[in-house]
Steps between C-alpha positions, in 0.01 A plus 500: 500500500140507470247575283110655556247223389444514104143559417329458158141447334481165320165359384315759721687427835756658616827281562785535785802326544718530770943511508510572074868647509536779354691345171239254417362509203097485366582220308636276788244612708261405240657136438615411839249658747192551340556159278390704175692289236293668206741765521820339385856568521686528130783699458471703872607781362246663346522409157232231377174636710449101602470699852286801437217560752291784533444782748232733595585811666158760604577820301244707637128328413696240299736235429800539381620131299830455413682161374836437654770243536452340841866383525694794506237684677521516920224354676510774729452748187120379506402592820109629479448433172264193310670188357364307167698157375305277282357284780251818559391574194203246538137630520324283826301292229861342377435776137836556369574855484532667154907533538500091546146440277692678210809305560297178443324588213799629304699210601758780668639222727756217349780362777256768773838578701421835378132537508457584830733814494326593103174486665589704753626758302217450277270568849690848552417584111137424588432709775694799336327478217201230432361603839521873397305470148876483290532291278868297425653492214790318374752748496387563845482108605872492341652798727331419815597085494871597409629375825341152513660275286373160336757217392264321380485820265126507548443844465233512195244332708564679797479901303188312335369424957622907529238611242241272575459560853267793436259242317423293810220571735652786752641460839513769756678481779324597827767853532325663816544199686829439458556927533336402848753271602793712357400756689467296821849417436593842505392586787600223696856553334507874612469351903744217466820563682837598276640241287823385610647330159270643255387832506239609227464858566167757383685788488830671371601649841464190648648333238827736536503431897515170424794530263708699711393264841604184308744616199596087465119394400480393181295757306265342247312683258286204293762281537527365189880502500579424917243195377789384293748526745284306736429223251826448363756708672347344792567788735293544828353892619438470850355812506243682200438813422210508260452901306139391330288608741616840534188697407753778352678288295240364320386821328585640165527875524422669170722887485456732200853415431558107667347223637621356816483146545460369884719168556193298537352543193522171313664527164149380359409844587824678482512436108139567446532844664824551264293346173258764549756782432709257243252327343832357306614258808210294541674231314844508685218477814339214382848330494623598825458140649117350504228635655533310823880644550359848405145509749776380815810651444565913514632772264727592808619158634598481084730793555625460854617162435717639224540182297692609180269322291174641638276630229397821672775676590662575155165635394470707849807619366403620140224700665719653729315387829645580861465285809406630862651321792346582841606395807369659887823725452290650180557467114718521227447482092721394247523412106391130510841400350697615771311284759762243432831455646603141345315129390188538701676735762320812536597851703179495743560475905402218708238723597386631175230351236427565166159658493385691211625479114433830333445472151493818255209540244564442158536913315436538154765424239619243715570128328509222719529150463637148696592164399523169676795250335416116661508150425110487530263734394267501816621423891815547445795710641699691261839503329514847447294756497493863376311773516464871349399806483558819292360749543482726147462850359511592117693160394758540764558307839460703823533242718583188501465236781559111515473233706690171476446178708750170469807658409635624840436353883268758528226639256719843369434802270672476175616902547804475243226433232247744619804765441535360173141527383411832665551855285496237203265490200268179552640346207601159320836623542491612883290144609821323328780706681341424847440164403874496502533662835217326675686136411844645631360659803366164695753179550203197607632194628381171305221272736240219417296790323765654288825556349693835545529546134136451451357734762737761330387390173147499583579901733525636133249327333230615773617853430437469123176321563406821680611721232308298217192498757519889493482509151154311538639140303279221634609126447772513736389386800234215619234784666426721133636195233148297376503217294432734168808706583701194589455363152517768285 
């Protein structure tokens, strides 16, 4: 099969390259074609940032930047839109740019395997902030470098480069210019003849012909877990399907009573639209892999892959969100939980794709809360996860809804301790009952990440947490606990 010429800006030119299959990723097309070795290759699969790059994508009068992980994204996947690696970050005059000036100065750089993806992402935290007047802070430099990781265990120096950048004499990039070119791109894109092994559709009805006219494509959605299977599955897709560009699917709807979620929208955005109504979740966001994983991959890839141990769908679950599958046949809605037939099996048609995530809106009296269980603190994947939501009236539970992730093969509602909890006083006394049933209800297998009898263990202990969280006690977790608390 063959594959349209891919077409990016780099360094103010556009680039083309001829035969990419459709399975290749950015990375080896950075390395091997293009002979960028700045960007290197550490753990391939997106888990130390050593390959993060950034892209620029016109968003109306603007640029859109956005630091990803080159090797588990599809070179195809960047068709029309601006490359940076840290070979172009130089002015014309050889002056360092502030993400690399700050990086010497702090002495940010020890072994440098690392640097070059760190002052990437450190580029992408620039122009989303520095270049629009915002300043970064550490907390900020902290949650937005979670995903590149230093063994040299560098990172003092390198939060120090973060919050000096702003310091340094300012850099603008020259945006209409490269807006120019995207746009070029564009339109030269819009006459090219069909792609045969890659198709990278603008809109959802095209999109859906496509699905139904080649059912065995593989259908990609940020890719940041078919990466994986390329990289060290080593499988081969002969034939891509890519959702991202669907103009549809990259909206977030706002209802008086929902939001609806396209399967396009990265979970960077996702979980910013969901912060905004539960201001409460902006910590289990943060930890949701790193920033690079977050600005490629999508809220719905998250949930149509199905993994049992994917972070969103348990919480999708508390909240009591529904899934639309559309297909040219029509559409069909569901309770997110019931999406799944078996360990990442799922009950859509060859024809069908997940499009939109509908998510209710928080109503008063409602309590909601989710928690993360892994080895590592940031850019990790969990052991367990559980999250709830009660929803209350005069003391007593109304509702009751919970989501549970690493206990089954699929991600499951925990509906024998719902019944427990709801009609029940929200009590000491009720939290320890269903504590009993919620350990009794799940039987997890023991992997690399945990034992059986711990994730039960731990089931109750999340439930309690929540209780004692309800009851407004700080000091029991790392987001409220300071150092004052800690030692009293």
């Amino acid at each position: 099969m063959t594959t349209r010429p891919l077409q990016f800006v780099r360094r103010g030119q556009t680039v083309t390259l001829h035969d990419v299959p459709p399975d290749r990723t950015l990375l080896e097309v950075m390395r091997e074609d293009l002979h960028c070795t700045d960007t290197k290759e550490g753990c391939n699969e997106g888990d130390c940032g050593a390959c993060t790059v950034v892209l620029g994508e016109a968003q109306g009068a603007r640029l859109q930047y956005r630091a990803v992980n080159s090797c588990i994204r599809l070179a195809h996947s960047i068709q029309g839109q601006a490359l940076w690696t840290a070979q172009d970050l130089l002015a014309p005059n050889g002056d360092l740019h502030p993400a690399q000036q700050a990086m010497v100065q702090c002495h940010g750089s020890q072994c440098g395997f690392c640097t070059p993806g760190f002052v990437m992402s450190l580029f992408g935290m620039y122009q989303n902030h520095v270049a629009q007047g915002r300043p970064i802070t550490r907390a900020l430099a902290q949650q937005d470098l979670a995903g590149n990781l230093c063994r040299c265990t560098g990172y003092r120096p390198i939060l120090e480069a973060a919050q000096s950048m702003a310091k340094l004499p300012r850099v603008r990039l020259d945006e209409a210019a490269a807006l120019k070119k995207l746009k070029q791109l564009s339109q030269a894109g819009q006459a090219a003849v069909a792609d045969l092994a890659y198709f990278l559709p603008s809109s959802l009805a095209e999109l859906l012909r496509l699905r139904a006219a080649h059912p065995a494509a593989q259908l990609v959605a940020g890719c940041t877990d078919v990466g994986l299977w390329i990289n060290k599955g080593h499988r081969r897709f002969y034939k891509v399907l890519d959702l991202t560009r669907a103009a549809e699917l990259r909206r977030i709807e706002t209802y008086p009573n929902h939001l609806a979620i396209g399967a396009a929208v990265t979970l960077a955005e996702a979980f910013a639209a969901l912060v905004a109504d539960r201001p409460q979740l902006q910590a289990f966001a943060n930890r949701f892999a790193g920033l690079t994983v977050r600005n490629s991959g999508t809220l719905g890839g998250n949930v149509a892959n199905g993994s049992p141990i994917g972070d969103s769908m348990p919480l999708l679950i508390a909240l009591g969100a529904n899934v639309v599958l559309m297909s040219t046949r029509g559409h069909r809605e569901l309770p997110l939980e019931q999406l799944y037939t078996g360990y990442r099996q799922n009950m859509m048609a060859p024809d069908e794709l997940l499009a939109w995530i509908k998510v209710p809106k928080p109503v008063p009296q409602e309590f909601s809360r989710v928690y993360k269980v892994s080895k590592r603190f940031d850019d990790d994947i969990s052991a367990l996860c559980l999250a709830v939501a009660l929803h209350l009236e005069g003391g007593q539970i109304v509702r009751a809804s919970i989501g549970v992730g690493g206990v089954a093969a699929t991600p499951v509602r925990a509906s024998q301790t719902e019944a427990r909890l709801t009609g029940q006083p929200w009590s000491q006394t009720t939290v320890q009952q269903a504590m009993l049933v919620l350990r009794q209800e799940f039987s997890p297998i023991s992997d690399l990440r945990a034992s059986s009898a711990y994730r039960v263990q731990v089931l109750g202990n999340l439930l309690q947490r929540f209780w004692l969280e309800s009851q407004g006690a700080r000091a029991i977790n790392l987001e409220s606990a300071g150092l004052e608390e800690l030692l009293a």
